[in-house]
C-alpha positions in Angstrom: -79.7 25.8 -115.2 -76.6 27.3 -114.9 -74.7 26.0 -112.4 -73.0 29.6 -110.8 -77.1 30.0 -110.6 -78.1 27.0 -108.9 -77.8 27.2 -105.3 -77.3 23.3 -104.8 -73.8 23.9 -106.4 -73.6 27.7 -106.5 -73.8 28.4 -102.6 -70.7 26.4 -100.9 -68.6 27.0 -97.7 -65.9 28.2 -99.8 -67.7 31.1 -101.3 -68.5 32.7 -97.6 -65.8 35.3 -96.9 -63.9 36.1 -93.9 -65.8 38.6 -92.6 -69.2 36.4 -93.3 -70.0 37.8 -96.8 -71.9 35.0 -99.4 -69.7 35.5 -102.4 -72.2 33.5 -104.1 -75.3 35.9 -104.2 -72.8 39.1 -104.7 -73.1 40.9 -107.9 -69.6 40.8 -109.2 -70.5 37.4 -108.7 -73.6 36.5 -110.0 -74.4 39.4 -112.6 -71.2 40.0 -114.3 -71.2 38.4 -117.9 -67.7 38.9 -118.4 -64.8 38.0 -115.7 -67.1 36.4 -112.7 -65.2 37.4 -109.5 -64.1 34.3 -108.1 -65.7 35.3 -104.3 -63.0 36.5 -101.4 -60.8 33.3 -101.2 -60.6 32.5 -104.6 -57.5 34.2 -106.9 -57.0 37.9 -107.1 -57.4 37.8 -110.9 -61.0 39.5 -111.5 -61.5 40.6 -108.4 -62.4 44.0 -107.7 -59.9 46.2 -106.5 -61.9 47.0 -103.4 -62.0 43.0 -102.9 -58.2 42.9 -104.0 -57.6 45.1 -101.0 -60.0 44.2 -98.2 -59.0 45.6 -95.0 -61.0 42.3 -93.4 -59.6 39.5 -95.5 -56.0 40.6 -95.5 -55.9 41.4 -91.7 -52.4 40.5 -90.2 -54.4 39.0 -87.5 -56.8 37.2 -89.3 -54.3 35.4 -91.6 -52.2 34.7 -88.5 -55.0 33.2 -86.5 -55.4 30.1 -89.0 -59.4 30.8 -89.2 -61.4 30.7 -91.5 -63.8 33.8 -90.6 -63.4 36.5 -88.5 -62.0 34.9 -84.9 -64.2 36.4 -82.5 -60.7 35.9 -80.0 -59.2 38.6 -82.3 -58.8 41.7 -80.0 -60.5 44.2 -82.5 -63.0 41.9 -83.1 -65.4 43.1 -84.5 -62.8 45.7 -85.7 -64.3 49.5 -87.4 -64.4 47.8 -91.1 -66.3 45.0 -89.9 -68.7 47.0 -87.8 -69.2 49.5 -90.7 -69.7 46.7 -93.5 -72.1 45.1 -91.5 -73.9 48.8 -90.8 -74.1 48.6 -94.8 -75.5 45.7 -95.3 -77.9 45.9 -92.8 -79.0 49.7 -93.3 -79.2 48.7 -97.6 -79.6 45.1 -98.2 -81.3 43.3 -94.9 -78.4 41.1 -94.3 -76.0 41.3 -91.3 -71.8 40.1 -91.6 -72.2 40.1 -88.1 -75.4 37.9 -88.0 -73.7 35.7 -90.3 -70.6 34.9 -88.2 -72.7 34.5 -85.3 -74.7 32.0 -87.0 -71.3 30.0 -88.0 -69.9 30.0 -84.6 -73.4 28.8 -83.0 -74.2 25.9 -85.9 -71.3 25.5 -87.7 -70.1 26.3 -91.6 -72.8 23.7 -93.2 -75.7 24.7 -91.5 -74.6 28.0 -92.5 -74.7 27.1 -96.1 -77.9 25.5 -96.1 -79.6 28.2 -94.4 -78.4 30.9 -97.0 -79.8 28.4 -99.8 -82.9 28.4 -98.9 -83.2 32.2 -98.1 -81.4 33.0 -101.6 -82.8 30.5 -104.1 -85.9 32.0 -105.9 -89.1 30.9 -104.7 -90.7 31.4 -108.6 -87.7 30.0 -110.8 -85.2 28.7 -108.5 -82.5 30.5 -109.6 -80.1 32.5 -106.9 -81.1 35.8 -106.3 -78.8 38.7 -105.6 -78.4 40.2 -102.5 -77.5 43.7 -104.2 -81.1 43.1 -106.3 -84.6 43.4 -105.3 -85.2 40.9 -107.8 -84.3 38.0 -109.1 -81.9 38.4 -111.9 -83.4 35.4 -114.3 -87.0 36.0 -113.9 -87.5 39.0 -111.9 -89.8 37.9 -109.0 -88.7 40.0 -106.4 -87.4 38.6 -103.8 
């Protein structure tokens, strides 16, 4: 299998962005053939230019904090961007930033990542399925 479509070694802590996003079942990601985006901390270079200019992963306050996701100590926190990314993802796609972070702060980063491979790996092929998808991109089972 692929390895960018095997959760074992698709679905790490450093694919999960600061404001909770799994790089690693994003579209730009997973489904594009040429130039992969790298996920929110890797290098700018095939990013999107919505990614390249984040208002969440290049907060000031957030880079000055030293953390990893969104610090919940952070006085906007969870600032407009957040609050309306998560209102996205909830409203389209059944998956909340907000949930996620929560989940990190309670259990920690790799109970986190096990947790999202089980609920993205594709119960027919075992592949990673998309969370912009209603399917699986290898086989098609929905998911």
């Amino acid at each position: 299998m692929n390895p960018d479509l095997d959760p074992r070694s698709a679905i790490r802590k450093e694919l999960i962005a600061p404001c909770g996003m799994n790089c690693a079942v994003c579209m730009g990601r997973l489904l594009r053939d040429k130039n992969p985006c790298p996920g929110c901390r890797g290098e700018q270079t095939h990013k999107s230019r919505n990614c390249q200019r984040c208002v969440i992963a290049n907060c000031e306050y957030f880079k000055k904090s030293g953390s990893l996701y969104c610090p919940e100590d952070c006085p906007k926190y969870p600032c407009k961007r957040l609050q309306a990314l998560d209102q996205r993802y909830r409203t389209k796609y059944a998956m909340s930033m907000l949930e996620n972070l929560r989940f990190i702060q309670v259990s920690g980063i790799e109970a986190f990542v096990e947790n999202e491979r089980e609920r993205w790996t594709c119960q027919v092929c075992g592949a990673i399925t998309c969370v912009h998808r209603s399917a699986c991109p290898i086989c098609g089972a929905p998911r």
